[in-house]
C-alpha positions in Angstrom: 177.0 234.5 87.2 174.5 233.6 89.9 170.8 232.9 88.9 168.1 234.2 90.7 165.5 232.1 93.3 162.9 232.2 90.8 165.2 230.9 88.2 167.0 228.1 90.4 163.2 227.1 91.5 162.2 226.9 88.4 164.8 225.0 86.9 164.4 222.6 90.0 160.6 222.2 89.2 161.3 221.6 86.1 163.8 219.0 86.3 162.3 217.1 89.2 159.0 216.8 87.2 160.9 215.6 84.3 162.9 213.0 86.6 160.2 211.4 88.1 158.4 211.1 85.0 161.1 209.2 83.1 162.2 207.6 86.6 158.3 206.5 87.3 158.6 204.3 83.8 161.6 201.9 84.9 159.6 200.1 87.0 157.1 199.4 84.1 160.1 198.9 81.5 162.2 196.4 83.6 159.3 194.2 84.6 158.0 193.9 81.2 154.7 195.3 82.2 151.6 194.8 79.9 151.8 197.9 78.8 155.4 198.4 78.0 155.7 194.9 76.2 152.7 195.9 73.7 154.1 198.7 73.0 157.6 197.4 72.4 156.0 194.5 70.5 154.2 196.6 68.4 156.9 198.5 67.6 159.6 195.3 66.6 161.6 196.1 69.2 160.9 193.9 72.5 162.4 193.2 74.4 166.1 195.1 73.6 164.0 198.9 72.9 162.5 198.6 75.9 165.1 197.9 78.1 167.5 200.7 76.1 165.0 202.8 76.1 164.8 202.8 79.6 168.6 203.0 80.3 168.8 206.5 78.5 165.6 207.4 80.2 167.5 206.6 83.6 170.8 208.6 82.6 168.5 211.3 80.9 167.1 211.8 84.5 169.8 211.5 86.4 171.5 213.9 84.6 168.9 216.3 84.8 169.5 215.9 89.1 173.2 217.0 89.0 173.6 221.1 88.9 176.7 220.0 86.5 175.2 217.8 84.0 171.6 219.5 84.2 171.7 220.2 80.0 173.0 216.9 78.8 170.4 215.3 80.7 167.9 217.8 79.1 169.3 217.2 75.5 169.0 213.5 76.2 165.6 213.5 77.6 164.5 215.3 74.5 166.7 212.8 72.6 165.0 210.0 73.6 160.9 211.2 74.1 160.6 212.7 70.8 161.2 209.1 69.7 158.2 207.9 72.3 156.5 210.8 70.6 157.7 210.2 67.5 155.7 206.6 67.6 153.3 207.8 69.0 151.7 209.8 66.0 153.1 207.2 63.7 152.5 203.8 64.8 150.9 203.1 68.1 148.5 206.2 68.2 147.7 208.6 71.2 145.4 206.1 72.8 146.3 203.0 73.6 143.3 201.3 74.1 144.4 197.8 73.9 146.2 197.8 77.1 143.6 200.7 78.9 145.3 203.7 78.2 143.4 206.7 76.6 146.2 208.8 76.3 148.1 208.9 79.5 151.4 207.7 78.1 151.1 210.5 75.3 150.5 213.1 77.5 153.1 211.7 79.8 155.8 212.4 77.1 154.2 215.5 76.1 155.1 216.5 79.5 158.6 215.3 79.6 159.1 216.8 76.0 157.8 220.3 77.4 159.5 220.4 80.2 162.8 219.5 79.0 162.4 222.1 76.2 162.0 224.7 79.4 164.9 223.4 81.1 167.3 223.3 78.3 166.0 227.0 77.3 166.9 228.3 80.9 170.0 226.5 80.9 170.9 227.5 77.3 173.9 230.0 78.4 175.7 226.4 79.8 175.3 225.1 75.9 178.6 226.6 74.6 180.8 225.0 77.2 178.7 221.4 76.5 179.8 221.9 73.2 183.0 222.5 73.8 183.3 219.9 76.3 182.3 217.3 74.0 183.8 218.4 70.4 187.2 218.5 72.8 188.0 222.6 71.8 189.3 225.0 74.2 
């Protein structure tokens, strides 16, 4: 069944915001920018949760990009940020004042998290036939 403009521009702005949010971070991740290694640091995991972190967060987005894959890359972006949330509100706090950052990064996967949850609730018809794709049935 075809979806209507405001539903395919929608999903589009959706995804593309959540794509270049998660695509905006590899630079930061691969370099081993300040702010990427304290955080990594602080959580026990530098340099190999930063660097896999930022794999999935490239396949999450890239995902999200292909009309085909759209809610695997939503389910994996989710996947992945509530973790970055996740130690956020555990460990490294909202602000992270250390390195400059009064909450950016926070809102940044607040954003992602949001936006995903949008994206994978437009696309929820496609979920059944994910499902089946992956648990092999018919």
């Amino acid at each position: 069944m075809p979806h209507s403009k405001v539903f395919v521009i929608a999903s589009w702005t959706l995804r593309v915001i959540t794509a270049a949010i998660l695509l905006q971070t590899l630079f930061f991740k691969f370099t081993g920018a300040r702010e990427s290694v304290y955080i990594f640091s602080t959580l026990g995991m530098e340099p190999w949760g930063r660097i896999g972190s930022d794999v999935f967060e490239f396949i999450a987005s890239v995902l999200l990009l292909i009309s085909s894959t759209v809610t695997i890359g939503a389910l994996l972006s989710i996947g992945v940020i509530s973790g970055a949330i996740y130690f956020h509100l555990t460990r490294l706090g909202i602000a992270l004042t250390a390195v400059g950052d009064n909450g950016e990064l926070f809102a940044l996967a607040t954003a992602v998290f949001v936006c995903s949850a949008l994206v994978l609730a437009r696309h929820r018809t496609d979920l059944p036939a994910v499902a089946r794709r992956f648990l092999g049935a018919s």
